[in-house]
N, C-alpha and C positions, 0 to 999 in steps of 0.2 A: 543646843539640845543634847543629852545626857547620849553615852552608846555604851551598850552592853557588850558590844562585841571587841574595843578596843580601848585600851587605856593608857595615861600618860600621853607626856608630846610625840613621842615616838612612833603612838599608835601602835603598843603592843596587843596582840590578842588575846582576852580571855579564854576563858576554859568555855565561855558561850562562843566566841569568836570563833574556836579553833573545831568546835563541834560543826559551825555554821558550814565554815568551809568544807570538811569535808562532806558533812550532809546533803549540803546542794551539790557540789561537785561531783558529788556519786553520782549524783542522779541526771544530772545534764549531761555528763562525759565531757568531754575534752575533742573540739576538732578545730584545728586552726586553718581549715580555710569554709569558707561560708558554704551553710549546704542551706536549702526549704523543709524548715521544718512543716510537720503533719497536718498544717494547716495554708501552707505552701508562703509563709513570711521567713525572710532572709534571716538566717540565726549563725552565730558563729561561738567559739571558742566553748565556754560550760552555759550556754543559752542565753547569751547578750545577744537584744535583736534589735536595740537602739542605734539607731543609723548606719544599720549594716547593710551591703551592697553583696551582691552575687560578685566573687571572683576576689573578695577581699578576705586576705591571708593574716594569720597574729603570731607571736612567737608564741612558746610555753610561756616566757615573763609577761607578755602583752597580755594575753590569759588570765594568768593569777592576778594580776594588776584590776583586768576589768572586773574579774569573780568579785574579788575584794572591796572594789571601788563602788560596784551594783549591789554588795550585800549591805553597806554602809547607806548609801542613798536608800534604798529601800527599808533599810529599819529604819531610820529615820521619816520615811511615810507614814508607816504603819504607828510607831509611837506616835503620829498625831492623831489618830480617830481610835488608839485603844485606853481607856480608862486605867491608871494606877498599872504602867506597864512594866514597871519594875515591880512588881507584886508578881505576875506570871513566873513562875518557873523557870528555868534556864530550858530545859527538853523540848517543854512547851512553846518557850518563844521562840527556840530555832524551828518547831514546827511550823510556826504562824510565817515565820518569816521564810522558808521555803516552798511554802505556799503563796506567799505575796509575788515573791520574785518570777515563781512559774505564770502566776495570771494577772500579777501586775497591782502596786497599789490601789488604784481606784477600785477596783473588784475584791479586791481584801477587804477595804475600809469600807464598803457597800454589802459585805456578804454575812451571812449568819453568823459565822466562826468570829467575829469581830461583838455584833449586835450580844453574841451568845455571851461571851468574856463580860463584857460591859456591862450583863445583869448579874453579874457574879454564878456564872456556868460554866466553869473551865471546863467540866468534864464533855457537855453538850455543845462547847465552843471546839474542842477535840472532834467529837462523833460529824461536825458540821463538815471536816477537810474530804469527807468521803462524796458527799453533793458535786465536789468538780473535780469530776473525771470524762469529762467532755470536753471534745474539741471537733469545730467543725460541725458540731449537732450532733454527735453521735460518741458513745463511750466505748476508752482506748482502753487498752488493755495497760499498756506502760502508763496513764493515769490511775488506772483502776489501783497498780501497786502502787504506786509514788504516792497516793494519798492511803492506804493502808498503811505504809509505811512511816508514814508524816502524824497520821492519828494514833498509831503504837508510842512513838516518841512521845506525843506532845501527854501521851496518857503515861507514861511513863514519870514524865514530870507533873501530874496532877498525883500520883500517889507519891511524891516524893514530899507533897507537900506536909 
């Protein structure tokens, strides 16, 4: 399966790639040893929470490895349930994609923002990132921006087109 975010044997990073990273990165932060995020599940390094354990430590390199290695698995979800996804934008697909990553593919590939893309809505596939800003049942503030933010981008790449 095809990736936008890295290319050649090497796995160098595109100009999508290198947006991703820091894009997501911003927004999760960076902590190397595991804290409970907002919803009290074990999160560590820029929000890997896949088989994390309270009291388990990462270096910076361990970090950038799993950022990297979780933004690659996750585009790779999300290209399976988006139509023509090399047609989206670069802006826009790193939106989708730090979107997926915060809530997870199955909830991307099930949510508006994907249905919206897939009838040829980018723009209303955009306005859909604002719907999850919930955690716990109730809306966070640090969602509230993170998807303003995520919708500026991904609209950003919809007038680029």
């Amino acid at each position: 399966m095809a990736s936008r975010l890295t290319k050649g044997v090497l796995g160098t990073l595109t100009a999508a790639g290198i947006l991703a990273v820091g894009f997501v990165g911003g927004w999760e932060g960076k902590h190397n040893t595991a804290y409970r995020d907002i919803v009290g599940v074990p999160t560590i390094c820029f929000g890997e929470t896949r088989g994390v354990e309270m009291g388990d430590t990462a270096t910076d390199e361990e970090c950038a490895a799993m950022l990297g290695d979780g933004l690659v698995e996750f585009e790779a979800g999300i290209r399976r349930c988006l139509k023509n996804p090399d047609q989206i934008p670069d802006k826009s697909y790193v939106a989708f994609l730090s979107a997926a990553y915060n809530i997870g593919q199955r909830a991307f590939c099930g949510s508006s923002m994907a249905r919206r893309w897939n009838a040829g809505n980018l723009e209303g596939a955009c306005d859909a990132l604002l719907l999850w800003n919930k955690a716990g049942g109730r809306v966070i503030r640090g969602l509230v921006n993170r998807r303003k933010a995520e919708r500026e981008l991904c609209l950003e790449g919809s007038r680029a087109q």
